[in-house]
Structures are given as structure tokens and as C-alpha cells.
C-alpha positions as CSV (number, residue, x, y, z in Angstrom):
1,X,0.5,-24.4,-9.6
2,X,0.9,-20.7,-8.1
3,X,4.4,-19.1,-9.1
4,X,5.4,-17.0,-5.8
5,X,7.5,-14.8,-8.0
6,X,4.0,-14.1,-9.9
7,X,1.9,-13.8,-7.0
8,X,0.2,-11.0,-8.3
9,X,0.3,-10.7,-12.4
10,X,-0.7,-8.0,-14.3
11,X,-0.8,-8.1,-17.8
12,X,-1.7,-5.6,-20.8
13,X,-3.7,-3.2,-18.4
14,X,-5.5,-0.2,-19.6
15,X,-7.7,2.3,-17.7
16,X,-10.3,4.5,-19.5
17,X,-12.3,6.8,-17.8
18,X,-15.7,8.2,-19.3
19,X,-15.4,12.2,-18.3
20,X,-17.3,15.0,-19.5
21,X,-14.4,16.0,-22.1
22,X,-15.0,12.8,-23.6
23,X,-12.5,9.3,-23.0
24,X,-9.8,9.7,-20.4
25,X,-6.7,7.5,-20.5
26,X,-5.6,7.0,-17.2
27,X,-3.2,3.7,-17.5
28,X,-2.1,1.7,-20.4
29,X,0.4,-1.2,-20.8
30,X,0.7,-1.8,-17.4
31,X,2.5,-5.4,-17.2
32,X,4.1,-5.8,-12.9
33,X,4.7,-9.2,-11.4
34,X,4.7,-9.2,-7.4
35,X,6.3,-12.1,-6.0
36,X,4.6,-13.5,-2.4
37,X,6.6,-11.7,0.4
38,X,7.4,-8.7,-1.6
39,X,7.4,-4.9,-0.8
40,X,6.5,-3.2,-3.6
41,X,6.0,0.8,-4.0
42,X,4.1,2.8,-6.9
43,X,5.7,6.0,-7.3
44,X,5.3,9.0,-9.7
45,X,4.1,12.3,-10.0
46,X,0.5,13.4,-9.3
47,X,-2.3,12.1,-11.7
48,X,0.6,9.7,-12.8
49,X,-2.6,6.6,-12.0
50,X,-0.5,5.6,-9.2
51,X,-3.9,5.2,-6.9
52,X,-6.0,3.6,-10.1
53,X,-3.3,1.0,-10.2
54,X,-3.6,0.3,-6.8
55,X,-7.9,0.3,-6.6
56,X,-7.2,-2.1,-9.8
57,X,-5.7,-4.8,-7.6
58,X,-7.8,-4.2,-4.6
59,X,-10.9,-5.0,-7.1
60,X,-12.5,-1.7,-6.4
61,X,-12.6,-0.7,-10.3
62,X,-12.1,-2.8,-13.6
63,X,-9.5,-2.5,-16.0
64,X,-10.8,-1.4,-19.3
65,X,-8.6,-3.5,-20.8
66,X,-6.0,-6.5,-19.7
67,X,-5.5,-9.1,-16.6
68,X,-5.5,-9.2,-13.0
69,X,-4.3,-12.4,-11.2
70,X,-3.6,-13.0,-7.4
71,X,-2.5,-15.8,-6.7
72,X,-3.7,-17.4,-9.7
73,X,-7.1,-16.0,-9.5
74,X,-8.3,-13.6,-11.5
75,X,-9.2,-10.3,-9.4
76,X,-13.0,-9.5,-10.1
77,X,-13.3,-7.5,-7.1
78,X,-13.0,-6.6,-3.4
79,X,-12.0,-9.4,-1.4
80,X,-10.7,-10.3,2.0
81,X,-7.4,-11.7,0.7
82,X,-6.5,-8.2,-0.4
83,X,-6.8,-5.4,2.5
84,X,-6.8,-1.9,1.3
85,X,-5.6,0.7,4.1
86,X,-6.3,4.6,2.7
87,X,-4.4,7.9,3.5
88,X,-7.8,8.5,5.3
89,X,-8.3,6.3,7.9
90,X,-11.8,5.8,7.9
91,X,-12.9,4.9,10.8
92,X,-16.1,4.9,12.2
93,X,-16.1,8.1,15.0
94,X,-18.9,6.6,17.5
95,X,-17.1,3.3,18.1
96,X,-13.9,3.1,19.8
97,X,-11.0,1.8,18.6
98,X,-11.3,-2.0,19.8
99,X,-15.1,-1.6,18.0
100,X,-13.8,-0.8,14.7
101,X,-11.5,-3.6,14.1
102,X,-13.9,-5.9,15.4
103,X,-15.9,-5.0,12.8
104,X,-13.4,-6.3,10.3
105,X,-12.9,-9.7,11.8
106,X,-16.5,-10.2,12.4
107,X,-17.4,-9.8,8.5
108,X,-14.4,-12.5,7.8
109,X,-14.6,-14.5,10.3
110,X,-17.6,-14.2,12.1
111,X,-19.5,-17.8,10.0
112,X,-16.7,-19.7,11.3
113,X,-15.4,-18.8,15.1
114,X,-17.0,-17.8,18.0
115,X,-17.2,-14.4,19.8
116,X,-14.2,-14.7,22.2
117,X,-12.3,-16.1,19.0
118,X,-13.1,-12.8,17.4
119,X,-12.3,-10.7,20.0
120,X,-8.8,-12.7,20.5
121,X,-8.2,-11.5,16.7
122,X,-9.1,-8.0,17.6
123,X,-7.0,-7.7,20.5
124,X,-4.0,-9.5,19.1
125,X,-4.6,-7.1,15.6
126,X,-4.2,-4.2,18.2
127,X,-1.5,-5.5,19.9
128,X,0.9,-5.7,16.3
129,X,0.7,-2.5,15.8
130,X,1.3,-1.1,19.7
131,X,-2.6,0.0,20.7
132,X,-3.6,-1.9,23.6
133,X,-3.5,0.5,25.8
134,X,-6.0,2.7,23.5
135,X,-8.4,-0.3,22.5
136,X,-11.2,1.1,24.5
137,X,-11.1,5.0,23.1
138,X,-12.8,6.3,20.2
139,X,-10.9,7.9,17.3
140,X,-11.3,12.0,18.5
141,X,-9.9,10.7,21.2
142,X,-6.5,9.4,19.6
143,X,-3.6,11.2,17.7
144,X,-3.6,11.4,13.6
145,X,-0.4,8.7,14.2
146,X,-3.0,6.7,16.0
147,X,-6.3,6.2,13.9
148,X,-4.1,5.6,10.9
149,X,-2.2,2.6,13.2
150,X,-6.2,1.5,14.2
151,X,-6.4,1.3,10.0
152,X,-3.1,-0.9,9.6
153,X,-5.0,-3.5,12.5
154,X,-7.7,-3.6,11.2
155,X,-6.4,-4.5,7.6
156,X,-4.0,-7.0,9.3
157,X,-7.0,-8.6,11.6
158,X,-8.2,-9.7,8.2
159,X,-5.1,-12.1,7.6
160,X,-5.6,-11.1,4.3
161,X,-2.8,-12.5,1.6
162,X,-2.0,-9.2,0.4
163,X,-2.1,-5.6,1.8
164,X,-2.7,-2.6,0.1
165,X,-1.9,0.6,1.2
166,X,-2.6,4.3,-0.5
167,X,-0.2,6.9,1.0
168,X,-0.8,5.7,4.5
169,X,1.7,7.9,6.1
170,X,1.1,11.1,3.5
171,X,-1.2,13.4,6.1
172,X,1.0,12.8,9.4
173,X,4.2,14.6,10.4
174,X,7.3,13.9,9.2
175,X,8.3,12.7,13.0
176,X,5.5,10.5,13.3
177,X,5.7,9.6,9.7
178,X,9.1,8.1,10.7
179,X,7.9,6.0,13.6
180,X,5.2,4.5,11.6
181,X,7.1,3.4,8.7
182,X,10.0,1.7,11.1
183,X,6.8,0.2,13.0
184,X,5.3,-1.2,9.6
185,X,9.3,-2.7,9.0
186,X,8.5,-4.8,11.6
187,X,5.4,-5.4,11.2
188,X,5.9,-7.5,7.4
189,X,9.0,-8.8,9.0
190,X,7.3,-10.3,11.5
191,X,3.9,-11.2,9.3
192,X,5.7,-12.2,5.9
193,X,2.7,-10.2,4.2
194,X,2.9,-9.2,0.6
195,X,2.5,-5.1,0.3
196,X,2.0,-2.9,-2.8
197,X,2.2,0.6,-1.5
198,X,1.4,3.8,-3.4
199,X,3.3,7.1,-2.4
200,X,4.9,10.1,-3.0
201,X,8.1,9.9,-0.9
202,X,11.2,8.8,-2.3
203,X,13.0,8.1,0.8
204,X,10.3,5.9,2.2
205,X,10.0,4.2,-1.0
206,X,13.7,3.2,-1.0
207,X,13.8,2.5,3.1
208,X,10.4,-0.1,2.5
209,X,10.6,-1.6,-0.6
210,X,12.1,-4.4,-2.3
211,X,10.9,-3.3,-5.7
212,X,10.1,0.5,-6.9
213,X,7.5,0.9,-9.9
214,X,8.4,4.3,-10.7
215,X,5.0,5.4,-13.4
216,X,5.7,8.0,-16.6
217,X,3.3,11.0,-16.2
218,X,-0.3,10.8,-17.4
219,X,-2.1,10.5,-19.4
220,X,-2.0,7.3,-20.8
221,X,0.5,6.2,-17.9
222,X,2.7,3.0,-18.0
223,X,5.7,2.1,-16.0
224,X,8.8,4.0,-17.4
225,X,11.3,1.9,-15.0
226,X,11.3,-1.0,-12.3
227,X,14.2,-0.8,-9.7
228,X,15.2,-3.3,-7.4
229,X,16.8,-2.7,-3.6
230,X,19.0,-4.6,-3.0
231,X,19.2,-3.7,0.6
232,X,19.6,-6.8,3.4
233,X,16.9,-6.4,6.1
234,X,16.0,-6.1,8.7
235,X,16.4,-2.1,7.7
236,X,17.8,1.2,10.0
237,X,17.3,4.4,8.6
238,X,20.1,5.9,10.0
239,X,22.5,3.1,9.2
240,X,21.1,3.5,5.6
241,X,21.8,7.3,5.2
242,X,25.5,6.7,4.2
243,X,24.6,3.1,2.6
244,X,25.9,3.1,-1.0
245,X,23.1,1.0,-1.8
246,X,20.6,3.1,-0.3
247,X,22.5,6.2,-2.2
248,X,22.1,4.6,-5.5
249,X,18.5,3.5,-5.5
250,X,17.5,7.2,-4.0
251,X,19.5,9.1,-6.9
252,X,18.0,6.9,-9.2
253,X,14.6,7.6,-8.3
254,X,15.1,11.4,-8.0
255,X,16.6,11.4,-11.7
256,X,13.6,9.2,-12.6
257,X,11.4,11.8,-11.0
258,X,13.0,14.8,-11.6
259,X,15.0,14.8,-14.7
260,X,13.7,11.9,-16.8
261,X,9.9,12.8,-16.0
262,X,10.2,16.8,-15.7
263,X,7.7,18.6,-17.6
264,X,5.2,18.0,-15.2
265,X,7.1,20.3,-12.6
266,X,7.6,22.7,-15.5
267,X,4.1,22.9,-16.3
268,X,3.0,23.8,-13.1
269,X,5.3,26.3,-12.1
């Protein structure tokens, strides 16, 4: 029988890269539960393997070394249960929003339900994320804001059991930035999903997360420390500005980042 706190399980994970130089060591040790329901956020400087982590549990690459479970499965590659939404939205330009979820739900679902039952996926996908209105334009047509919000529904069209996201917010202003990550609080409110998010923010790892994996610097990455929020939801960020809690977790990232893992800074200066 599943655990929930062990939804996902990684165990004894090591990433080696062949590269011209010879064998690069991206990740190693890498042991992270992720219970069903949980927010989690990768965080860590550049080339830290933040983004390898995450293409590890979307099944897009194999682990030289170690175990990958979702829910008690062992990950062996891509799969509908596990939706991956990039920094770059990839969408395809000559269909129109509407179209390119569509897409989505037809390759999952399309054996099983019939073509108004897809399109009622589609629409309600479009609707979760506030782009009715813009179903029927193509993506020059819509703001950055906008395609990366077409690349949330059409993850979430999948019902897939866990999402995946890699900086999703990292290329938008800081404005719109804002609205999107108080959209996708209500968004896993409302659909219970289980995230693991990659970024470089600390203040939108500490207003979305329940747990923050913050990654030592590569090479030969592992997880230096593992901090829990203890912050009740649902969330405000400006509630949360003065929130001791909030406080806390934020300074303890930053001297995570910024003190305990410095030389990386130092280097490139």
C-alpha cells in the first residue's frame, strides 16, 4: 500500500553526464520524499542540478545511479500522471489557444471519451486558469502572462497526479509574476495537486511551498538543507510580509543561499 507522505521517493540518486572534458557529476545522494498534496520547491544557485532533478522525476532523463518512485511505481519515463510545465511555454504558434490544450487531452484521453467530452476538458482546463475569453486566439496574439497560463491548462487538462513545473514564472515581470503565482495558490487549493517546482526566487519559494529543498552548489550537488513552512493556507502575500513565520523561513533561505553557499557569488564576481 502507497504511503501519501512518500508519494514520490527518491533514493541514493546520482547524475553523471558524459561531456567532452570527460564525466560530469551533476547530482549525487539525492534522497527527497514528497507527500501527496505537497508543494514542494527546488532552490539553489545556477548549475546547482535544480532542473536535472526535476527532468529526473518527470522521466525525461535516467538517474545514473539510485531510485525513482511515484506513487509506488518506479519512474522509467514520461508519463501523463506527471505534467511538466517549462519556463518556455511551448506552444505551438499556428494553433490557437483552445487548439493547443486540446492537443493534450486528446493524447490522454482521446481512446476513451468522445470529442465533446474532450472539448469539455479543454474548455473547463481554460476556464481554471481565467482564459475563456482568449480560447479562440493564437499565442502572438496573447501576453507573455498569457501563453505561460495556456501552459499551466494544458498540464492541468491532463489530470495528471503530479505537476511539474521549471521556473514557470522566471521570464515574466515581476507584476505579472505576482498575479500568476496568487492564481496558481488557488489553483492547488482548489485541485489538491501534488507540485515540485524548480526556481530561483526566494520569496515565491516561501509564499508557495510547504517544503523548500534548498541544493549545495555543483558539482556533485545534493541537498544541503530541507525546510518546512509552516504557514496555514489559504496564503496573502501582503498579510505574510510582517508574518514571523514567513520572516523565518525567508532569512533562512537567504543565509542558506547567501552565506552558507557563497563562493559561487564570489567566483563570479
Amino acid at each position: 500500500m502507497n504511503d501519501d507522505r512518500k508519494y514520490i521517493e527518491i533514493r541514493g540518486v546520482e547524475q553523471r553526464f558524459k561531456t567532452a572534458k570527460g564525466s560530469f557529476l551533476a547530482l549525487q545522494g539525492i534522497d527527497l520524499d514528497v507527500a501527496k498534496g505537497e508543494f514542494v520547491t527546488l532552490i539553489g544557485h545556477s548549475g546547482c542540478g535544480k532542473s536535472t532533478l526535476l527532468n529526473l522525476i518527470a522521466g525525461l532523463s535516467s538517474p545514473t545511479q539510485g531510485t525513482l518512485l511515484c506513487a509506488n511505481r518506479e519512474i522509467r519515463g514520461p508519463g501523463p500522471e506527471r505534467a511538466v510545465v517549462f519556463q518556455n511555454h511551448s506552444l505551438l504558434p499556428w494553433l490557437t489557444c483552445s487548439e493547443n490544450v486540446y492537443l493534450a487531452v486528446e493524447r490522454v484521453f482521446g481512446a476513451a471519451e468522445s470529442k465533446t467530452q474532450l472539448r469539455q476538458r479543454t474548455d473547463a482546463a481554460l476556464a481554471l486558469v481565467g482564459l475563456t475569453a482568449a480560447a479562440q486566439k493564437r499565442p502572438g496574439e496573447i501576453s507573455g502572462g498569457m501563453k505561460q497560463r495556456v501552459g499551466i491548462a494544458r498540464a492541468l487538462s491532463m489530470e495528471p497526479k503530479v505537476l511539474l513545473m521549471d521556473e514557470p514564472f522566471g521570464a515574466l515581470d515581476a507584476l505579472t509574476r505576482a498575479k500568476l503565482q496568487d492564481e496558481l495558490l488557488a489553483i492547488v487549493a482548489d485541485t489538491h495537486s501534488t507540485v515540485v517546482m524548480v526556481t530561483h526566487d526566494v520569496d515565491e519559494a516561501v509564499l508557495l511551498s510547504d517544503k523548500i529543498v534548498m541544493l549545495t552548489n555543483g558539482p556533485g550537488a545534493t541537498i544541503g538543507e530541507v525546510l518546512r513552512v509552516d504557514l496555514p493556507r489559504p496564503r496573502n502575500r501582503v498579510a505574510l510580509a510582517e508574518e514571523p513565520a514567513y520572516v523565518h523561513a525567508r532569512k533562512a533561505v537567504i543565509d542558506f543561499l547567501y552565506t552558507r553557499q557563497a563562493h559561487v557569488e564570489k567566483a563570479a564576481a
